[in-house]
mmCIF file of the N, C-alpha and C atoms, coordinates in Angstrom:
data_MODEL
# 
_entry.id   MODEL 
# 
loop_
_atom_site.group_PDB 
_atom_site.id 
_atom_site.type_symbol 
_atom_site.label_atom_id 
_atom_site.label_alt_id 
_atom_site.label_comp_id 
_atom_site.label_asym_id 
_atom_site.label_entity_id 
_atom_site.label_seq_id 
_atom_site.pdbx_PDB_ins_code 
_atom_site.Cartn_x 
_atom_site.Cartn_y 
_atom_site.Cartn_z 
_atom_site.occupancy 
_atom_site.B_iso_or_equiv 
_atom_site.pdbx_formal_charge 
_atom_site.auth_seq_id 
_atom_site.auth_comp_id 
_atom_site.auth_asym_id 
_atom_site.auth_atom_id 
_atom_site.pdbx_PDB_model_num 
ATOM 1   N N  . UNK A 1 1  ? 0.856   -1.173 0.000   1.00 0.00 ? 1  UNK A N  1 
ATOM 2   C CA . UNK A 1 1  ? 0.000   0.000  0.000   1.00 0.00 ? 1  UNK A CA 1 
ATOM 3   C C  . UNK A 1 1  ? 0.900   1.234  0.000   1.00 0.00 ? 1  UNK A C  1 
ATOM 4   N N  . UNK A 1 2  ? 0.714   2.064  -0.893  1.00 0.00 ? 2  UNK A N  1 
ATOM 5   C CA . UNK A 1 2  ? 1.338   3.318  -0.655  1.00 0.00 ? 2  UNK A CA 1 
ATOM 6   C C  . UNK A 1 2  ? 0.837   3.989  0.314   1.00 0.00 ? 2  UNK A C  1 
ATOM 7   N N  . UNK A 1 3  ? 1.968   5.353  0.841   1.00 0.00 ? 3  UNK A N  1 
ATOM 8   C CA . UNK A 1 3  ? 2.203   6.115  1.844   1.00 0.00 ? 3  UNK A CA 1 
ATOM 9   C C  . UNK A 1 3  ? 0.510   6.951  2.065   1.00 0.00 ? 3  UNK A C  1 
ATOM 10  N N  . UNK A 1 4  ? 0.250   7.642  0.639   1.00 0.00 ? 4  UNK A N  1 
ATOM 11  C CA . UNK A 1 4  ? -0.693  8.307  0.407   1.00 0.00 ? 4  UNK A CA 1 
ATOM 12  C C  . UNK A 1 4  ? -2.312  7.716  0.776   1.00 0.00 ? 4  UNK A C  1 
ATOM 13  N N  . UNK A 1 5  ? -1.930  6.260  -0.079  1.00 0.00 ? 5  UNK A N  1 
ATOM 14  C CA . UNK A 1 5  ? -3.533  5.264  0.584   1.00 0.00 ? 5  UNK A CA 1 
ATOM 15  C C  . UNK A 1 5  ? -3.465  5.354  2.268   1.00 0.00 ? 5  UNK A C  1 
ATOM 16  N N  . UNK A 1 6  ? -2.342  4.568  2.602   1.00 0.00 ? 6  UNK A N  1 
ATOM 17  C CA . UNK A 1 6  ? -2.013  4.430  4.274   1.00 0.00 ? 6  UNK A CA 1 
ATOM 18  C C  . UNK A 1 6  ? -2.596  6.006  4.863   1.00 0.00 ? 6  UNK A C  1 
ATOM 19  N N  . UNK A 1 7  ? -2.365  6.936  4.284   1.00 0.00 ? 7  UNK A N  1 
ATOM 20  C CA . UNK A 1 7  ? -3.081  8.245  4.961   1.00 0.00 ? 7  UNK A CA 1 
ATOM 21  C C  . UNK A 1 7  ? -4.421  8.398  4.612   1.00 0.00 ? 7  UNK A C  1 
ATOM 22  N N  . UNK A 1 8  ? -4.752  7.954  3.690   1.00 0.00 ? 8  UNK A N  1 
ATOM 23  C CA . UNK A 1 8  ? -6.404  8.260  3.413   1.00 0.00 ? 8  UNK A CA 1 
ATOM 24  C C  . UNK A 1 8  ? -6.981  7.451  4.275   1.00 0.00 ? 8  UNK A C  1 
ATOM 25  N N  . UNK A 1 9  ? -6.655  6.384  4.488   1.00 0.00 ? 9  UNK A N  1 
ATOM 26  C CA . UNK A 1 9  ? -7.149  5.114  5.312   1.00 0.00 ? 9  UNK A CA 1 
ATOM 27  C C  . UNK A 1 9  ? -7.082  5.792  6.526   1.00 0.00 ? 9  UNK A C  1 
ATOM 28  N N  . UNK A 1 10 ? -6.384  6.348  6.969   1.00 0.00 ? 10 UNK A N  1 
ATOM 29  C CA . UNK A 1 10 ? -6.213  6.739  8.698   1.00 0.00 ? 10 UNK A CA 1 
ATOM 30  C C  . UNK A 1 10 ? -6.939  8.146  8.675   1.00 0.00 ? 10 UNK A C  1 
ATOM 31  N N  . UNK A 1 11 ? -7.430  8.548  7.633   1.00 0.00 ? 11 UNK A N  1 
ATOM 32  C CA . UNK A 1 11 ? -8.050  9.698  8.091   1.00 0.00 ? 11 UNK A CA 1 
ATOM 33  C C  . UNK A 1 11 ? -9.724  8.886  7.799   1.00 0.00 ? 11 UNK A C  1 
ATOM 34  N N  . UNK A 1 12 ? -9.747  8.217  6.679   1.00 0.00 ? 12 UNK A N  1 
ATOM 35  C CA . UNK A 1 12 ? -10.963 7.567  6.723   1.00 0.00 ? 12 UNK A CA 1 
ATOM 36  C C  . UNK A 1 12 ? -11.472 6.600  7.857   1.00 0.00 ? 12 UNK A C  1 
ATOM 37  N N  . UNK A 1 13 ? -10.640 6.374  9.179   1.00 0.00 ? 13 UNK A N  1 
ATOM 38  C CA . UNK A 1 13 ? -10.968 5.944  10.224  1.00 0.00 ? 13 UNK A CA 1 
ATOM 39  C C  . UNK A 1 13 ? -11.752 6.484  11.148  1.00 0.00 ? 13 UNK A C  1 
ATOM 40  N N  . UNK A 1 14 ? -11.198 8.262  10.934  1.00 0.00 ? 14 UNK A N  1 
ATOM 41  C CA . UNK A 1 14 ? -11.899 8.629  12.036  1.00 0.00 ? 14 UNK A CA 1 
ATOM 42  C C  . UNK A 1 14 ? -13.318 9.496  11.979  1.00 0.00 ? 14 UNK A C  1 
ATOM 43  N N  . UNK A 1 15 ? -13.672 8.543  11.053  1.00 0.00 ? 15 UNK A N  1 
ATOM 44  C CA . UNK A 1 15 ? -15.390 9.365  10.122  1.00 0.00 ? 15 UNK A CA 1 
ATOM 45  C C  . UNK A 1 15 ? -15.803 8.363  10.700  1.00 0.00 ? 15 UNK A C  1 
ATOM 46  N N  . UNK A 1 16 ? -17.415 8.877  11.059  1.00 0.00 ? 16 UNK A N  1 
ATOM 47  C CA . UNK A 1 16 ? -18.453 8.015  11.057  1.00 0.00 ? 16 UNK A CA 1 
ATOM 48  C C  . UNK A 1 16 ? -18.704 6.643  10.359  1.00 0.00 ? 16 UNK A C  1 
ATOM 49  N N  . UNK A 1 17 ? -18.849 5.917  11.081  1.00 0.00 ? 17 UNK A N  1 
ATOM 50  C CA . UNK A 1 17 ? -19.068 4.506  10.485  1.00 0.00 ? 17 UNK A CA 1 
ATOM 51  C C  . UNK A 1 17 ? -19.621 4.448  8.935   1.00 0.00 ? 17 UNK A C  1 
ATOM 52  N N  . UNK A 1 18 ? -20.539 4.960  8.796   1.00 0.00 ? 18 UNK A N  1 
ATOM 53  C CA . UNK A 1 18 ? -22.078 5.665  7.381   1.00 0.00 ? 18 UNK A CA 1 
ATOM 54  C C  . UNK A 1 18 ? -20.896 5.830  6.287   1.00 0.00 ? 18 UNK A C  1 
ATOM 55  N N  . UNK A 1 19 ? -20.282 6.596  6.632   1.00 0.00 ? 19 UNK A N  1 
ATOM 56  C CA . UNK A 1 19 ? -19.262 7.331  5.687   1.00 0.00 ? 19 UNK A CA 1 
ATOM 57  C C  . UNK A 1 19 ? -17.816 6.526  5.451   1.00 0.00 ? 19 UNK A C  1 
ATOM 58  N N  . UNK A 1 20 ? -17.727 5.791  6.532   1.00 0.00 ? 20 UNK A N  1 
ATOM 59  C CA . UNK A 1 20 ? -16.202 5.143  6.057   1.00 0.00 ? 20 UNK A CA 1 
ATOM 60  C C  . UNK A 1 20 ? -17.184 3.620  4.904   1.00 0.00 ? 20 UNK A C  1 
ATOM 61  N N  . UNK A 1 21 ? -18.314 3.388  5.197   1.00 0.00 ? 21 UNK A N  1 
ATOM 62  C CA . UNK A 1 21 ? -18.642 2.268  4.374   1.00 0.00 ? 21 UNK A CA 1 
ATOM 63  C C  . UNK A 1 21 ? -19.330 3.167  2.562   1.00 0.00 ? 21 UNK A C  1 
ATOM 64  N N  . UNK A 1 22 ? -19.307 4.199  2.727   1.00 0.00 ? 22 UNK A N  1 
ATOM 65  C CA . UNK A 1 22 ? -19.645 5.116  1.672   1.00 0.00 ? 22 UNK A CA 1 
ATOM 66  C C  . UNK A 1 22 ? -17.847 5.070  1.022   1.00 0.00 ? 22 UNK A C  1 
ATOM 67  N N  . UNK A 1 23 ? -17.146 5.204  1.587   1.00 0.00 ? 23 UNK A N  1 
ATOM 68  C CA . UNK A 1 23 ? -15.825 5.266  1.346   1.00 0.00 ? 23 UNK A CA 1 
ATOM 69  C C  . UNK A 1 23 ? -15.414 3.968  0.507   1.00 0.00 ? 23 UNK A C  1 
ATOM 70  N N  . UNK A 1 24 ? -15.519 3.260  1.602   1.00 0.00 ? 24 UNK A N  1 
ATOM 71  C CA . UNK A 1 24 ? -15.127 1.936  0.731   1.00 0.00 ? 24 UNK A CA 1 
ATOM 72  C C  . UNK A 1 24 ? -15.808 1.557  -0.423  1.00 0.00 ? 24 UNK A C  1 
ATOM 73  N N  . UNK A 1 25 ? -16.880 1.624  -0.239  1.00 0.00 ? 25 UNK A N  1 
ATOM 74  C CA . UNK A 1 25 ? -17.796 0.923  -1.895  1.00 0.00 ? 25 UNK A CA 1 
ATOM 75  C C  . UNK A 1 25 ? -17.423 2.098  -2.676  1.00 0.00 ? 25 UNK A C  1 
ATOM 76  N N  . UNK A 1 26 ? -16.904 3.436  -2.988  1.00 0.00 ? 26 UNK A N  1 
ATOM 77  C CA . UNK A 1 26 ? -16.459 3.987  -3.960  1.00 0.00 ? 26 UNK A CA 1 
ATOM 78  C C  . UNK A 1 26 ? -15.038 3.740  -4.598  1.00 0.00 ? 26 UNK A C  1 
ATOM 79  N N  . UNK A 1 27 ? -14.246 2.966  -3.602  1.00 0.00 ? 27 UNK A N  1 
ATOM 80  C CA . UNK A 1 27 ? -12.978 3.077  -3.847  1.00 0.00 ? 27 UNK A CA 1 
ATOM 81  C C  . UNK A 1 27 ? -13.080 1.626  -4.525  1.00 0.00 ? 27 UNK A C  1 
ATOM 82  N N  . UNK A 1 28 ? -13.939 0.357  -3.607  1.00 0.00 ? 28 UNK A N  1 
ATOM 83  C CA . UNK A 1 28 ? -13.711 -0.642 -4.331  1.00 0.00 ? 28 UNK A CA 1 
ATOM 84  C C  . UNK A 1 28 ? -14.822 -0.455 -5.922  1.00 0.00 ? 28 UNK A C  1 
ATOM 85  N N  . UNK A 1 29 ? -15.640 0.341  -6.430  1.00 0.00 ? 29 UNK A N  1 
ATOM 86  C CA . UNK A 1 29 ? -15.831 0.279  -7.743  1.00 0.00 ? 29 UNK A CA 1 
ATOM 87  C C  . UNK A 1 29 ? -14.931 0.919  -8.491  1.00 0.00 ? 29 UNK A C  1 
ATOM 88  N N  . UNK A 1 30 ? -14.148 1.784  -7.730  1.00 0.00 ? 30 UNK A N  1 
ATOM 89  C CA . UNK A 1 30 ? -12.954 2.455  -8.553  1.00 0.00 ? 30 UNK A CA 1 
ATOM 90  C C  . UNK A 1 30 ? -11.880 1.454  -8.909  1.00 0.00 ? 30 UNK A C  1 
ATOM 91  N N  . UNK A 1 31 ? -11.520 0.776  -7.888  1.00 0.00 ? 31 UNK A N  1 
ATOM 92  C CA . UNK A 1 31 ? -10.763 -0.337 -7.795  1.00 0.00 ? 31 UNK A CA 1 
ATOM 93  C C  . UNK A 1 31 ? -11.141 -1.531 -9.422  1.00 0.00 ? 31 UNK A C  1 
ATOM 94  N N  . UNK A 1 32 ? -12.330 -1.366 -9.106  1.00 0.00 ? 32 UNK A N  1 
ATOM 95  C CA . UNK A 1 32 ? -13.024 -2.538 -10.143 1.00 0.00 ? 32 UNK A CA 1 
ATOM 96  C C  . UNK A 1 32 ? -13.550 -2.365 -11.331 1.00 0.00 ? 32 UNK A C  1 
ATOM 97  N N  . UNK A 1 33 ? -13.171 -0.663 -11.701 1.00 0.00 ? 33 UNK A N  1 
ATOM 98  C CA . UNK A 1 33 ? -13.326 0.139  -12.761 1.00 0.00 ? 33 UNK A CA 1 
ATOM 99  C C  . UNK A 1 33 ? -11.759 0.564  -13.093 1.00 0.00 ? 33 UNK A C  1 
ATOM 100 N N  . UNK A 1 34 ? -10.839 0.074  -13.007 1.00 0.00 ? 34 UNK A N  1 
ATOM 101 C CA . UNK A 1 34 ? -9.948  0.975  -13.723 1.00 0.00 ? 34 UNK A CA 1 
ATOM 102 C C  . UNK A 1 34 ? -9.840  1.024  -14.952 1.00 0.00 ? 34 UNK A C  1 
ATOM 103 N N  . UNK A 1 35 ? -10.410 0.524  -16.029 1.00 0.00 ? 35 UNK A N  1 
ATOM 104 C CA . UNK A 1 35 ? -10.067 0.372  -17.323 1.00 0.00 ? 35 UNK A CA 1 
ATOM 105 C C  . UNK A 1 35 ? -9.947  1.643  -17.460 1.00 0.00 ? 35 UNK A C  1 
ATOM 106 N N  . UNK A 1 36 ? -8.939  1.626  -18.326 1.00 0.00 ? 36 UNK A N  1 
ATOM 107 C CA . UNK A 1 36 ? -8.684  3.160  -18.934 1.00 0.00 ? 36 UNK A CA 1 
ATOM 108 C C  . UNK A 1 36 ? -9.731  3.652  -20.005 1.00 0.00 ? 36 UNK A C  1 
ATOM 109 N N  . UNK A 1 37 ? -10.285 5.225  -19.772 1.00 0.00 ? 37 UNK A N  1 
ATOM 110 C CA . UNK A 1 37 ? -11.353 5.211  -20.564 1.00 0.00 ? 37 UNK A CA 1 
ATOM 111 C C  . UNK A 1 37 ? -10.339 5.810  -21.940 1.00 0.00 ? 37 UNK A C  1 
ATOM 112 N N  . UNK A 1 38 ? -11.271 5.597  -22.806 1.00 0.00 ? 38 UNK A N  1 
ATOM 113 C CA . UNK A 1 38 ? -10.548 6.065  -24.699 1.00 0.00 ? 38 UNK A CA 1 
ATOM 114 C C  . UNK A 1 38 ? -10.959 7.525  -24.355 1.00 0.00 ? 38 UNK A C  1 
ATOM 115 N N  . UNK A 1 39 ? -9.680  7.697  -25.282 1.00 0.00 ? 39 UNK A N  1 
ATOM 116 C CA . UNK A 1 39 ? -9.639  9.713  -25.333 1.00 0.00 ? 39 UNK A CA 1 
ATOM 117 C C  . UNK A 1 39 ? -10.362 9.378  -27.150 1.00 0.00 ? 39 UNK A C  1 
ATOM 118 N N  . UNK A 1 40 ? -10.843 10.708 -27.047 1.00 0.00 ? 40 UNK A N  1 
ATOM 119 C CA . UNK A 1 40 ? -11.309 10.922 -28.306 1.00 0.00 ? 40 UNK A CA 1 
ATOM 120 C C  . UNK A 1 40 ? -9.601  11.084 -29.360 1.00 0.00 ? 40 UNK A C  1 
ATOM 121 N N  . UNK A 1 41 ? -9.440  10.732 -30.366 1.00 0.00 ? 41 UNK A N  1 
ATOM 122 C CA . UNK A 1 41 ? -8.375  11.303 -31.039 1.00 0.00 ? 41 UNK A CA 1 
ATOM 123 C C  . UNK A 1 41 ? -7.865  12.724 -31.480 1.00 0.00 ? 41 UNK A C  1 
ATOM 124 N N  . UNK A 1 42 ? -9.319  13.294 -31.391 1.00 0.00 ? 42 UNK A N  1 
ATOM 125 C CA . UNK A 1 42 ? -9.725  14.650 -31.317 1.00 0.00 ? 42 UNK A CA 1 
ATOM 126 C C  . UNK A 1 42 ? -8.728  15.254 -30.092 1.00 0.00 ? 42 UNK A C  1 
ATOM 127 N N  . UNK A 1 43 ? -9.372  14.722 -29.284 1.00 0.00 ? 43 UNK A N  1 
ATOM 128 C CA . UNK A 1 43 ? -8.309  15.191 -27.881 1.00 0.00 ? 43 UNK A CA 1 
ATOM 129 C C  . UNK A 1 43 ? -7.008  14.907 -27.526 1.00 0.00 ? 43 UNK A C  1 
ATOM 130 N N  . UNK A 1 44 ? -6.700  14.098 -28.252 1.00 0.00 ? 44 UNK A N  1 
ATOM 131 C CA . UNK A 1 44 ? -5.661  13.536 -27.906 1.00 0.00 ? 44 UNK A CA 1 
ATOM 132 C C  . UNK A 1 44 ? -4.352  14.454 -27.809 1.00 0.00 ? 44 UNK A C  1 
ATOM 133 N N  . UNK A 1 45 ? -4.171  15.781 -28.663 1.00 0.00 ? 45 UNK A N  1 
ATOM 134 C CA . UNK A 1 45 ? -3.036  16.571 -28.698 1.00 0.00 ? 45 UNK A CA 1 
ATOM 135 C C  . UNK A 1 45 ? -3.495  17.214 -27.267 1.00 0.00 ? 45 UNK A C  1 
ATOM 136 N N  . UNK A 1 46 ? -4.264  17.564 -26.749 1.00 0.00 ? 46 UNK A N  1 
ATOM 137 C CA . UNK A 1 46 ? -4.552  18.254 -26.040 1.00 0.00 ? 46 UNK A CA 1 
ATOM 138 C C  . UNK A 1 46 ? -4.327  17.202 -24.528 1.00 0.00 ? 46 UNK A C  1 
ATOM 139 N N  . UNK A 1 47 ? -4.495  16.147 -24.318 1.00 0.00 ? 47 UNK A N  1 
ATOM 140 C CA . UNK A 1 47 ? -4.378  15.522 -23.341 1.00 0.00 ? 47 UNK A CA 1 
ATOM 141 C C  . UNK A 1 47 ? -2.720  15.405 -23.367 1.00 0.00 ? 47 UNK A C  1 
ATOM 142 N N  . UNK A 1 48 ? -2.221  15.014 -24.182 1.00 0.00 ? 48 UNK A N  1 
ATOM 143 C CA . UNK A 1 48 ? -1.048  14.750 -24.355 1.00 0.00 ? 48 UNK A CA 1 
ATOM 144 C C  . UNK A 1 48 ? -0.119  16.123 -23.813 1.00 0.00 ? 48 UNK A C  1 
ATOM 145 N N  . UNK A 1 49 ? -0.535  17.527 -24.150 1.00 0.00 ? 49 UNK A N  1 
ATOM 146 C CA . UNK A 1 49 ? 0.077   18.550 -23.448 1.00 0.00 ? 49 UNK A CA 1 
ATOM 147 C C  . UNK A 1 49 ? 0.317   18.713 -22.268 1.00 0.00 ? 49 UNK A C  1 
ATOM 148 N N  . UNK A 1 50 ? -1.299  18.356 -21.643 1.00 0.00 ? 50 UNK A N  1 
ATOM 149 C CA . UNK A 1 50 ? -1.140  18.438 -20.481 1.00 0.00 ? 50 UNK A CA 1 
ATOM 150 C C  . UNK A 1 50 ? -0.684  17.969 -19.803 1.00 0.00 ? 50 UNK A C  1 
ATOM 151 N N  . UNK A 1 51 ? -0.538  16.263 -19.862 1.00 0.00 ? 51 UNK A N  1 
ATOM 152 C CA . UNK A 1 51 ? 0.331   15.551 -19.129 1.00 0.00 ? 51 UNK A CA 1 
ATOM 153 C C  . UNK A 1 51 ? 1.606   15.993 -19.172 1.00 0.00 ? 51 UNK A C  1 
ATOM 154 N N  . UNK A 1 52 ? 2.280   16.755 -20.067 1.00 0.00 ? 52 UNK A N  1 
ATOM 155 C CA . UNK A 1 52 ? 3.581   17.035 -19.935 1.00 0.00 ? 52 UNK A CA 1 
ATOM 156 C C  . UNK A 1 52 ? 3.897   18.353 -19.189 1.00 0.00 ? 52 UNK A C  1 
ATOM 157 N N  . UNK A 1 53 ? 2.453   19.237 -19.365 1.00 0.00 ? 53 UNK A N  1 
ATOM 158 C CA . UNK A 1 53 ? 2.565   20.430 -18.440 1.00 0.00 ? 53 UNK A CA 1 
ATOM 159 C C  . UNK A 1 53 ? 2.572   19.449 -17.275 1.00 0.00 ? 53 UNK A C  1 
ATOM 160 N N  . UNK A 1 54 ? 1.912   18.885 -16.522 1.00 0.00 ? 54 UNK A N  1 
ATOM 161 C CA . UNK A 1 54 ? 2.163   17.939 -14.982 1.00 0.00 ? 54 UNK A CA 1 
ATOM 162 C C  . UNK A 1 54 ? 3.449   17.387 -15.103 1.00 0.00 ? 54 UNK A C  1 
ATOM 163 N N  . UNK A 1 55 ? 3.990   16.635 -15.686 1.00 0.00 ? 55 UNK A N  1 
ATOM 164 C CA . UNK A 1 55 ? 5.054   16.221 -15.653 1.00 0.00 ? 55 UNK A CA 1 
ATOM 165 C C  . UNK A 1 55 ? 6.064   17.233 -15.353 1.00 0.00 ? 55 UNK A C  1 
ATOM 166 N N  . UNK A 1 56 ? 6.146   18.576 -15.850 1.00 0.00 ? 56 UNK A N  1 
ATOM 167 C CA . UNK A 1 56 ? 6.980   19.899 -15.398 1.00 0.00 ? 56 UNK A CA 1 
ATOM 168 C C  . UNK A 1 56 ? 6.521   20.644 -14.481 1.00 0.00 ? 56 UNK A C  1 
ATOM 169 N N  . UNK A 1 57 ? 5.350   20.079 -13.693 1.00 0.00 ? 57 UNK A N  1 
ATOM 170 C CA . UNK A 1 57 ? 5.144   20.850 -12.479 1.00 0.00 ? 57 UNK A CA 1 
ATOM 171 C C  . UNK A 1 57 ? 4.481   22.007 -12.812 1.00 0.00 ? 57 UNK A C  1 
ATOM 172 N N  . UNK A 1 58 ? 3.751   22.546 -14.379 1.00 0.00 ? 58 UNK A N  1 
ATOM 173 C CA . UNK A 1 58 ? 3.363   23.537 -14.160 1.00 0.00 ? 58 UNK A CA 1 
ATOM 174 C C  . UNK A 1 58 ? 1.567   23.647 -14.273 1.00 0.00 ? 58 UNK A C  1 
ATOM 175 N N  . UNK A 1 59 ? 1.260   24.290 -13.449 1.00 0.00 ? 59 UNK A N  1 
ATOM 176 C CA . UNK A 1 59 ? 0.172   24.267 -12.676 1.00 0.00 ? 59 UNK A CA 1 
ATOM 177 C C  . UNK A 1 59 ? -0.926  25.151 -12.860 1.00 0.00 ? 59 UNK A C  1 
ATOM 178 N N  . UNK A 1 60 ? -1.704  25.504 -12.970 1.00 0.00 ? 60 UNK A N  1 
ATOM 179 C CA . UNK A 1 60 ? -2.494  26.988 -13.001 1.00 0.00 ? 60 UNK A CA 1 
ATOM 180 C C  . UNK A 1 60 ? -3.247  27.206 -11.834 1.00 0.00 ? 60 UNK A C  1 
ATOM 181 N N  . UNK A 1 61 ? -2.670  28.721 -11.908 1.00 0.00 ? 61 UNK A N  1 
ATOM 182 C CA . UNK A 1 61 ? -2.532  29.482 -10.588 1.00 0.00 ? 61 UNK A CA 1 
ATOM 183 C C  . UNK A 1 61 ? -4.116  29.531 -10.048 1.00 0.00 ? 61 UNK A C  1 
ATOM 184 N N  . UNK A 1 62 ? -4.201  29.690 -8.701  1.00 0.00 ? 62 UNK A N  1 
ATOM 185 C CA . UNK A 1 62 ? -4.988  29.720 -7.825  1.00 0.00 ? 62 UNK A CA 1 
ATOM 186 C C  . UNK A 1 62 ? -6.263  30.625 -8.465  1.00 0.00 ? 62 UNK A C  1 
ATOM 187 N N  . UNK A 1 63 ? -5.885  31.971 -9.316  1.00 0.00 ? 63 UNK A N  1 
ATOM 188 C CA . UNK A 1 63 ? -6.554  32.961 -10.044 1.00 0.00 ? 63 UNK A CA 1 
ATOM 189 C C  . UNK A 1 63 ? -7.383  32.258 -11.357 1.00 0.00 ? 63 UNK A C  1 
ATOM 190 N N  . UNK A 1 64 ? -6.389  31.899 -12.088 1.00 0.00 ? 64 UNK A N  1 
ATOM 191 C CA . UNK A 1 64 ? -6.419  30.669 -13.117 1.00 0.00 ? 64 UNK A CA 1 
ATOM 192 C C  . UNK A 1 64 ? -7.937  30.131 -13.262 1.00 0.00 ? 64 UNK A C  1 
ATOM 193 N N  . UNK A 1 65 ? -7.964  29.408 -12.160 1.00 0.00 ? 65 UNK A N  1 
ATOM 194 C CA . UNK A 1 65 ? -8.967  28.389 -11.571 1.00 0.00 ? 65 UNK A CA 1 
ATOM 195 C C  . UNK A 1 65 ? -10.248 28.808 -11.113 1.00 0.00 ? 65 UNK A C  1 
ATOM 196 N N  . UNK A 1 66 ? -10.482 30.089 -10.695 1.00 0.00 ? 66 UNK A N  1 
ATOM 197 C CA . UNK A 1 66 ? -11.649 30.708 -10.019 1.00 0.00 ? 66 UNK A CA 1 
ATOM 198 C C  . UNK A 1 66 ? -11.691 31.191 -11.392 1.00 0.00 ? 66 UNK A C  1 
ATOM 199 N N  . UNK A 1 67 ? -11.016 31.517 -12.122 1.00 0.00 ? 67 UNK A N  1 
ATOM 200 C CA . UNK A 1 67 ? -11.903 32.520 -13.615 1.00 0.00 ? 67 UNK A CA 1 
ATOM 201 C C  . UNK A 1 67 ? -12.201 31.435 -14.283 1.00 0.00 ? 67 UNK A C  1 
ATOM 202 N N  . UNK A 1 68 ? -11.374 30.163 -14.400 1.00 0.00 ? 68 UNK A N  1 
ATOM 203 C CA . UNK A 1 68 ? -12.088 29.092 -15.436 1.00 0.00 ? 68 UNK A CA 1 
ATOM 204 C C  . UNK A 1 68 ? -13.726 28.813 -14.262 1.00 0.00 ? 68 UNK A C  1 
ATOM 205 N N  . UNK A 1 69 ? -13.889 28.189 -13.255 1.00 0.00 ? 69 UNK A N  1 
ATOM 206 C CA . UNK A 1 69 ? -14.984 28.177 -12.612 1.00 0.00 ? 69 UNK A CA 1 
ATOM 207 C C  . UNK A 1 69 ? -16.066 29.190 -12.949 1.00 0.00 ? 69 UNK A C  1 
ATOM 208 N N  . UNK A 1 70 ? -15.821 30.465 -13.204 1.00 0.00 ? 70 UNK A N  1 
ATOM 209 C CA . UNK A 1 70 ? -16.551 31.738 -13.421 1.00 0.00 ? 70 UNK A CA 1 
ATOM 210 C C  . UNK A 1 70 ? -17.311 31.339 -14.617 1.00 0.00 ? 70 UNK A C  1 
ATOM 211 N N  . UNK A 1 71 ? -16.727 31.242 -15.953 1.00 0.00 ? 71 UNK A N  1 
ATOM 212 C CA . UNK A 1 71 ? -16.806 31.207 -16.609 1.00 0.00 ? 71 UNK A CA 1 
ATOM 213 C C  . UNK A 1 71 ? -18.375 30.059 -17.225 1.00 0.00 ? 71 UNK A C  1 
ATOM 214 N N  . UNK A 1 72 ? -18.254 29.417 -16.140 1.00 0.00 ? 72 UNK A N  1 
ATOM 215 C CA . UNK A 1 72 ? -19.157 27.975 -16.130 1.00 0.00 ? 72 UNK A CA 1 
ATOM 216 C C  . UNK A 1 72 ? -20.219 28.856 -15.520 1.00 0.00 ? 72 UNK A C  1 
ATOM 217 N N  . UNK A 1 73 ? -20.451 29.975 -15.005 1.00 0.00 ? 73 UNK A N  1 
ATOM 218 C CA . UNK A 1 73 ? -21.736 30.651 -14.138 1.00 0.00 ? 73 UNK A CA 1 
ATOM 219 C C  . UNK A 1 73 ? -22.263 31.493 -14.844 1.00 0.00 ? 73 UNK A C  1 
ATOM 220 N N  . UNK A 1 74 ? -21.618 32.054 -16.140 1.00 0.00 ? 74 UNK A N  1 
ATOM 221 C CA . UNK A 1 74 ? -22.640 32.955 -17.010 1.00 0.00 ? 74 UNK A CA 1 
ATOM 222 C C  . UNK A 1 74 ? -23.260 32.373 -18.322 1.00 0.00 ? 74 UNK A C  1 
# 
């Protein structure tokens, strides 16, 4: 188990019973869904950027993110 699961797990301990079993049945259909879904080919230049923007750590800024959100409200 990675470091990161081992922490979700210990914080998912200290939730309500309701919610740590809400927890688990999402993780195990995630678990039981991983197939990778198909990118459109269409998208594909565009997915492909981005992973390499992540791969260099670069990120969009905190500002970035509230104007793309905005944008979804008019």
């Amino acid at each position: 188990m990675t470091k990161l699961l081992e922490q979700a797990v210990e914080i998912a301990r200290t939730l309500p019973p309701d919610v740590q079993d809400e927890i688990a049945r999402l993780m195990m259909s995630l678990a039981q869904s991983a197939e990778p879904e198909e990118i459109d080919p269409e998208h594909l230049p565009d997915v492909l950027k981005s992973l390499a923007q992540a791969k260099r750590r670069e990120f969009a800024t905190d500002e970035e993110v509230e104007a793309a959100f905005r944008a979804f409200e008019e």
